[in-house]
C-alpha positions in Angstrom: -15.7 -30.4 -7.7 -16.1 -27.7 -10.1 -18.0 -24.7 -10.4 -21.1 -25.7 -11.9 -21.8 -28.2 -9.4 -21.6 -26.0 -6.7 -23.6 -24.1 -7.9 -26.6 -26.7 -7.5 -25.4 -27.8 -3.6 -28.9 -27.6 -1.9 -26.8 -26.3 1.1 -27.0 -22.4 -1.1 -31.0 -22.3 -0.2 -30.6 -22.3 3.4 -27.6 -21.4 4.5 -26.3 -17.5 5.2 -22.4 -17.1 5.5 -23.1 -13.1 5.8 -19.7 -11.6 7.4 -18.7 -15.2 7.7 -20.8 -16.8 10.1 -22.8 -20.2 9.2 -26.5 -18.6 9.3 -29.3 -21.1 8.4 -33.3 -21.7 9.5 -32.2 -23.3 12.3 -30.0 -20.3 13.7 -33.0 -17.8 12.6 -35.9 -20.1 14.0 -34.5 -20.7 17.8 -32.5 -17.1 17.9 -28.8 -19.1 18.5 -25.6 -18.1 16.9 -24.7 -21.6 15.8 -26.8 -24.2 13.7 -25.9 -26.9 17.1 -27.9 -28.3 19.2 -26.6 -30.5 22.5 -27.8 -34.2 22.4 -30.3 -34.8 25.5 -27.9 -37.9 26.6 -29.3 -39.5 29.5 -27.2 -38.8 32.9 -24.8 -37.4 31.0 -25.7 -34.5 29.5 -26.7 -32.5 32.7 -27.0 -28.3 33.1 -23.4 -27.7 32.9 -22.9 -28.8 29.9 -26.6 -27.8 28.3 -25.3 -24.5 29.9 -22.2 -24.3 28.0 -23.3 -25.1 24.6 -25.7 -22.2 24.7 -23.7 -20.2 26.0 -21.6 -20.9 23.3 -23.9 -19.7 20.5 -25.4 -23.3 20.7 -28.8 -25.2 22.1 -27.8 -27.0 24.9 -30.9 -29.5 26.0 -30.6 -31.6 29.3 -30.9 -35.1 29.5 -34.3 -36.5 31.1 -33.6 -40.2 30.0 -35.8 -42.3 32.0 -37.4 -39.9 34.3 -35.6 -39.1 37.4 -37.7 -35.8 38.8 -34.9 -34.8 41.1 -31.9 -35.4 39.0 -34.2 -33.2 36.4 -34.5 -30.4 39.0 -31.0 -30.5 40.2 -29.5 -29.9 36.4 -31.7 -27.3 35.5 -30.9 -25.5 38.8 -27.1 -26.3 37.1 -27.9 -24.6 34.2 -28.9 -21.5 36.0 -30.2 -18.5 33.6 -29.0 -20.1 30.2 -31.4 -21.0 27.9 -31.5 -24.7 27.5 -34.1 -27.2 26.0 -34.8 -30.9 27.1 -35.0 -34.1 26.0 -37.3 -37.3 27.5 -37.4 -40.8 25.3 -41.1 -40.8 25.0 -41.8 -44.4 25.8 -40.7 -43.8 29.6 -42.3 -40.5 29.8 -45.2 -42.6 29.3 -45.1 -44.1 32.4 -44.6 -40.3 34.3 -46.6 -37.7 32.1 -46.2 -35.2 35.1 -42.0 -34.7 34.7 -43.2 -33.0 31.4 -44.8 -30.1 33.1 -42.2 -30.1 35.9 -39.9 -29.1 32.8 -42.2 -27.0 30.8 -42.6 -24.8 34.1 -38.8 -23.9 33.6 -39.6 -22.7 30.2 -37.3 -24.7 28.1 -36.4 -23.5 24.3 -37.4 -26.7 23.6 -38.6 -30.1 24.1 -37.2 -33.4 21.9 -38.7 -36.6 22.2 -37.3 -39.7 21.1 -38.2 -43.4 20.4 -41.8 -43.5 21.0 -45.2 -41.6 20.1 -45.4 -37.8 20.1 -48.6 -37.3 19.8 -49.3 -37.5 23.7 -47.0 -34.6 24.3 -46.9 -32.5 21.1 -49.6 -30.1 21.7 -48.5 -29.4 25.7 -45.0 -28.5 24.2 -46.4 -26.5 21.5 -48.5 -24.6 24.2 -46.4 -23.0 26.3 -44.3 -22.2 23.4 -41.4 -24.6 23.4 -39.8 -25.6 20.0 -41.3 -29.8 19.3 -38.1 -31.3 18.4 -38.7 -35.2 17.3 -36.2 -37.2 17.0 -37.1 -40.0 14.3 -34.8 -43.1 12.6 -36.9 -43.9 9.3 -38.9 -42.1 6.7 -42.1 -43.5 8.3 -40.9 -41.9 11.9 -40.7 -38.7 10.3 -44.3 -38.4 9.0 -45.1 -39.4 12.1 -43.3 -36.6 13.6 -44.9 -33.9 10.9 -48.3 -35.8 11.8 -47.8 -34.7 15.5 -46.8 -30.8 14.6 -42.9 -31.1 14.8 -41.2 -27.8 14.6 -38.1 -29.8 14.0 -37.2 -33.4 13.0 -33.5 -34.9 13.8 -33.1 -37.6 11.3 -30.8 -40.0 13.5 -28.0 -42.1 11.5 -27.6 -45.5 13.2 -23.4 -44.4 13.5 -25.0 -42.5 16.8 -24.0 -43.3 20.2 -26.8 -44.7 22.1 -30.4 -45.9 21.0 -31.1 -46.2 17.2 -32.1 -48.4 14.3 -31.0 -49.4 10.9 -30.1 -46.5 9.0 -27.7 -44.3 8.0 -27.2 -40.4 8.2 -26.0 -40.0 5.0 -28.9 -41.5 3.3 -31.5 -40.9 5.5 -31.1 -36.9 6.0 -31.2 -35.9 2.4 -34.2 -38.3 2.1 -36.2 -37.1 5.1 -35.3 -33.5 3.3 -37.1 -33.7 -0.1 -40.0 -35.3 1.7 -39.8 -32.2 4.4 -39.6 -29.7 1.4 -43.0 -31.4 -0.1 -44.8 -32.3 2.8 -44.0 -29.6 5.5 -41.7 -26.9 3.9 -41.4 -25.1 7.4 -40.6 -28.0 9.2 -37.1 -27.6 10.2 -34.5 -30.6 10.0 -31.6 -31.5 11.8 -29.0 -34.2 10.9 -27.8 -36.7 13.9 -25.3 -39.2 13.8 -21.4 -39.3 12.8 -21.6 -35.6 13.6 -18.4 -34.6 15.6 -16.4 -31.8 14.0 -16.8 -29.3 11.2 -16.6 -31.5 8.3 -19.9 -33.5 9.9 -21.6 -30.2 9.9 -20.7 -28.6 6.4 -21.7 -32.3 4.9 -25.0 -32.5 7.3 -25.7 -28.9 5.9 -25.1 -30.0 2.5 -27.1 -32.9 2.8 -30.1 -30.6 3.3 -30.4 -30.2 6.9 -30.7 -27.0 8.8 -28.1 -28.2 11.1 -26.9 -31.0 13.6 -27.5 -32.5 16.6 -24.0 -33.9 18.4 -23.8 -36.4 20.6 -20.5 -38.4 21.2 -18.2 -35.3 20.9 -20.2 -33.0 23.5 -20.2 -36.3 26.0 -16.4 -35.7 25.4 -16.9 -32.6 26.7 -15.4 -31.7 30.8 -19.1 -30.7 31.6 -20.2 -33.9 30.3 -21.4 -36.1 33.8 -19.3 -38.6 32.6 -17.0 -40.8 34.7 -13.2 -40.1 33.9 -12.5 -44.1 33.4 -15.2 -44.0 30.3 -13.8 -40.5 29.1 -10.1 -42.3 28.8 -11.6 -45.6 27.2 -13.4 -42.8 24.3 -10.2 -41.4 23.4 -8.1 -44.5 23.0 -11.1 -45.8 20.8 -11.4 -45.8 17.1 -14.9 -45.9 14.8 -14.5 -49.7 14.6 -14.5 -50.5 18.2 -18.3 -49.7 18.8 -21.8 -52.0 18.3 -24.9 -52.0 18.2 -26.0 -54.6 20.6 -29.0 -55.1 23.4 -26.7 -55.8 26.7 -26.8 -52.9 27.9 -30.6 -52.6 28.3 -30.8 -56.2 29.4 -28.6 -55.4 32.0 -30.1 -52.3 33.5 -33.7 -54.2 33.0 -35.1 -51.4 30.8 -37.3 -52.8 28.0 -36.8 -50.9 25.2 -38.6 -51.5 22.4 -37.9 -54.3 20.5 -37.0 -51.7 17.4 -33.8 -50.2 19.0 -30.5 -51.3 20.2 -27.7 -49.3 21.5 -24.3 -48.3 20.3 -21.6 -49.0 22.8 -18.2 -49.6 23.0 -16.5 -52.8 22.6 -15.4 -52.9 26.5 -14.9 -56.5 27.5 -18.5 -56.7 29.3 -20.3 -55.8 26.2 -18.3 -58.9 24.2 -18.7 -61.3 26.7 -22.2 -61.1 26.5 -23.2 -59.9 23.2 -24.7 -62.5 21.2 -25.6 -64.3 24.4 -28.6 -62.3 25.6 -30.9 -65.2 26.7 -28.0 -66.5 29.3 -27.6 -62.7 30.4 -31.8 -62.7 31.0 -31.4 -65.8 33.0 -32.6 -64.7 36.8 -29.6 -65.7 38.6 -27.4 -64.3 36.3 -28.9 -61.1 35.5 -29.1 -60.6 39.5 -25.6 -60.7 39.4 -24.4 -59.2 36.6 -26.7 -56.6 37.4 -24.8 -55.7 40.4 -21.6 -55.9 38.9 -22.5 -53.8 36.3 -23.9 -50.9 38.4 -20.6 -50.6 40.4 -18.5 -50.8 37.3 -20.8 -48.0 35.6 -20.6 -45.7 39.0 -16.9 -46.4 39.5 -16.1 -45.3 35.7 -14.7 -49.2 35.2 -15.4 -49.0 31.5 -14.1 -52.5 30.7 -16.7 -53.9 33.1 -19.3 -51.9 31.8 -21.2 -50.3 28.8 -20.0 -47.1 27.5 -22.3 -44.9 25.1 -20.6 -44.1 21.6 -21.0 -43.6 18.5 -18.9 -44.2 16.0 -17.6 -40.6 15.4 -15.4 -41.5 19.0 -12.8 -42.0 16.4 -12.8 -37.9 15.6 -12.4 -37.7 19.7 -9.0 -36.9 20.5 -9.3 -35.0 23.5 -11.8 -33.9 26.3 -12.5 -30.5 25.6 -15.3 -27.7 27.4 -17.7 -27.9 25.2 -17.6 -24.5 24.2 -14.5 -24.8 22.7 -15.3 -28.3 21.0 -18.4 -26.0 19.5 -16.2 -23.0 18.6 -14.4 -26.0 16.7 -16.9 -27.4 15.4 -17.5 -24.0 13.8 -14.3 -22.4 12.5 -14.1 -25.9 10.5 -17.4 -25.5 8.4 -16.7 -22.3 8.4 -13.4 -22.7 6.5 -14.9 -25.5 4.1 -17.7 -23.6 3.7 -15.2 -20.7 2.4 -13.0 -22.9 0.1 -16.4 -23.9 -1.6 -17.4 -20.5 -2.9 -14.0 -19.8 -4.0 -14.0 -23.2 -6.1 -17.4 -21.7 -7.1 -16.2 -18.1 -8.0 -13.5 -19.3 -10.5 
């Protein structure tokens, strides 16, 4: 890469390396020390770990998944006095409105919503003076998002752990950006999906984003509330031994929206049915399988279960505290970051 061209990286227009550190709107806009922000993974990502990532110069947000009011209160009491953000996937917070102000009367940095319609929700975040943080998977999503007074978008790559759609990080960030800089220059965006060590971060940043949203590595984390059994299957897992794939959701009975599948690993469960969903939906079978599963998922069993991945488990090499994972994280695109202006400067 020579000079000239780095000269016209769009990641020179918003980001700070002042006395070293990796500054950008992100880092300015939610007072952190780190453009980083904790994914809200359901179960998983409880206070603790929220906790940690802030208190790491990160924005650590709590998991609301599907809305379970004392689980919510018990993690935020784990969090204690950091200051942590939350997450809810809109089309169950839907069906319980009032776990929204339970949260917003802990006075969360922020709120993200995910897969569903903002709208609902946007203005009572926006009231009490929470960051919006929408979580979108197209171009169309995100105007959506911009529609419903976002503060920030996360443009989610479909290489994510968890629930997603069709595209990819690396195309759909820098796209989402130009239409950001046209349509709603102040809207912030951060890049989802693939993210897990420095290199994801410097490329996210380059890409146009204001920072990144990590999932998979931080549930590799020791504050993640993840069973040891699915923390040993991560490890020994490479980027090709996840899917996308709807057994998991069958399974548990949720009915996601027809849009979305999940990203799991390859554990012998998820093979044995995927690709055979309608025999998986049949009563008796889905009675007991259901069963099965929810020991197995309990018990840590990951090769009777589903285990939530994405495909940047293959950068996971060891469970870390997150705050070291972050510090990381950090140091890498810091480094990158540094070789980049000195290729520029000659």
């Amino acid at each position: 890469m020579n000079a000239k061209l780095l000269t016209c990286l769009p990641y020179v227009n918003h980001v700070d390396r002042a006395e070293g550190a990796v500054q950008t709107r992100l880092t300015k806009r939610l007072g952190i020390e780190h453009p980083i922000i904790s994914a809200p993974m359901g179960t998983a990502a409880g206070g603790r770990l929220a906790a940690a990532v802030s208190s790491a110069g990160g924005l650590g947000l709590i998991g609301g998944g599907y809305g379970d009011a004392e689980w919510l209160e018990r993690e935020f009491e784990a969090a204690g006095h950091a200051r942590v953000g939350c997450g809810f996937i809109s089309w169950s917070l839907a069906q319980k409105p009032q776990l929204l102000d339970m949260v917003l009367a802990h006075e969360p940095a922020a709120v993200m919503l995910s897969f569903g319609e903002v709208a609902p929700f946007g203005q009572r975040v926006k009231a009490v003076g929470a960051m919006l943080v929408c979580q979108v998977q197209t171009l169309a999503m995100a105007r959506e998002a911009v529609a419903a007074g976002a503060d920030v978008v996360v443009a989610q790559g479909a290489e994510a752990g968890g629930h997603g759609v069709e595209r990819a990080t690396f195309t759909l960030v820098p796209e989402i950006a130009d239409y950001l800089s046209g349509a709603a220059p102040d809207t912030l965006l951060v890049a989802a999906g693939g993210v897990a060590d420095g290199r994801g971060l410097a490329a996210a940043l380059m890409l146009g984003a204001d920072g990144v949203l990590v999932g998979t590595r931080f549930w590799a984390s020791t504050e993640a509330l993840v069973p040891p059994g699915f923390h040993t299957a991560a490890v020994a897992a490479d980027g090709d031994s996840t899917l996308r794939t709807t057994v998991v959701d069958i399974v548990r009975r949720y009915g996601w929206p027809a849009a979305f599948t999940a990203r799991v690993l390859k554990t012998r469960f998820a093979m044995d049915w995927h690709g055979r969903e309608s025999a998986l939906a049949e009563p008796a079978t889905l009675e007991h399988e259901e069963a099965r599963f929810a020991n197995a998922f309990k018990a840590g069993y990951a090769d009777e279960a589903c285990v939530f991945a994405g495909e940047a488990v293959g950068l996971v090499r060891d469970i870390a505290p997150a705050g070291e994972i972050l510090g990381r994280m950090v140091r890498e695109a810091e480094n990158l970051f540094g070789k980049a202006s000195g290729m520029r400067s000659t």
